[in-house]
C-alpha positions as CSV (number, residue, x, y, z in Angstrom):
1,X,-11.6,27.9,6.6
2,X,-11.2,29.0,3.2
3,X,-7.5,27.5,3.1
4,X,-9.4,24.2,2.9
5,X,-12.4,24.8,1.2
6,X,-14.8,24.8,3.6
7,X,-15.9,28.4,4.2
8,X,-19.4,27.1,3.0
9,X,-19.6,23.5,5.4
10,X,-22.5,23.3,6.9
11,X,-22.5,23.4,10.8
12,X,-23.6,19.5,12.5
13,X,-24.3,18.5,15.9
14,X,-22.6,15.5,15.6
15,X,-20.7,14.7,12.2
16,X,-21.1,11.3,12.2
17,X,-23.2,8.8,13.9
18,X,-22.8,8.3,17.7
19,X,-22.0,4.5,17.9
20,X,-20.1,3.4,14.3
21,X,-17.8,1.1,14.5
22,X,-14.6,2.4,12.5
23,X,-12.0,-0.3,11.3
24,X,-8.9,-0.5,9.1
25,X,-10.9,-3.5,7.2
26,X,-13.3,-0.6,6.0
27,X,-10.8,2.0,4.9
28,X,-8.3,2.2,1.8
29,X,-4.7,0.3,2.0
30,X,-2.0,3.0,3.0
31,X,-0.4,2.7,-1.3
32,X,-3.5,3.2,-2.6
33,X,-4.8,6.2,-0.8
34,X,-3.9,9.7,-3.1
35,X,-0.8,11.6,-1.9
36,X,-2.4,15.2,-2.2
37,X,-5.9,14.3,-0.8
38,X,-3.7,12.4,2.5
39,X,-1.5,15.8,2.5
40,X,-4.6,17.7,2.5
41,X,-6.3,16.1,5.2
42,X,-3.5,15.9,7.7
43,X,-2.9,19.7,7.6
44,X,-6.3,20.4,8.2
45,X,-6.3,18.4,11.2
46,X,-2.9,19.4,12.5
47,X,-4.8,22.9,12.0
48,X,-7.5,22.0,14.0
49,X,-5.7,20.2,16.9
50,X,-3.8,23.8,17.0
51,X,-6.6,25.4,17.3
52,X,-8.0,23.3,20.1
53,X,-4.6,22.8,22.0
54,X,-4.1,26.9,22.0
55,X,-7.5,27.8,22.6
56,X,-9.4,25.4,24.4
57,X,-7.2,23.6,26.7
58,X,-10.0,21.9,28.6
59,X,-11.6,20.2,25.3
60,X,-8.0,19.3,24.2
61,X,-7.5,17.6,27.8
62,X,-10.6,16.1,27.5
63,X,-10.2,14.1,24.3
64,X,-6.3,13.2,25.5
């Protein structure tokens, strides 16, 4: 998507590894975290989720 710069990703199998353990300990406080980057990031994935909801209603069920 070239509205956020990433008409030249590279395609993965899976983007990250299968059984990492993601926790709020690991990740930046809320205050800290930049405005525009936070912005940026949720409209891409409310893009996404769009995406999936409207086109593949099955995978959006799924992950539900």
């Amino acid at each position: 998507m070239t509205q956020f710069q990433m008409a030249d990703a590279n395609a993965v199998h899976t983007p990250c590894e299968s059984k990492q353990n993601q926790q709020a300990a690991n990740s930046l406080p809320l205050d800290i975290r930049e405005p525009n980057v936070v912005h940026e990031y949720q409209q891409a994935e409310g893009s996404y989720m769009f995406l999936t909801v409207f086109t593949r209603g099955d995978c959006a069920f799924a992950v539900n």
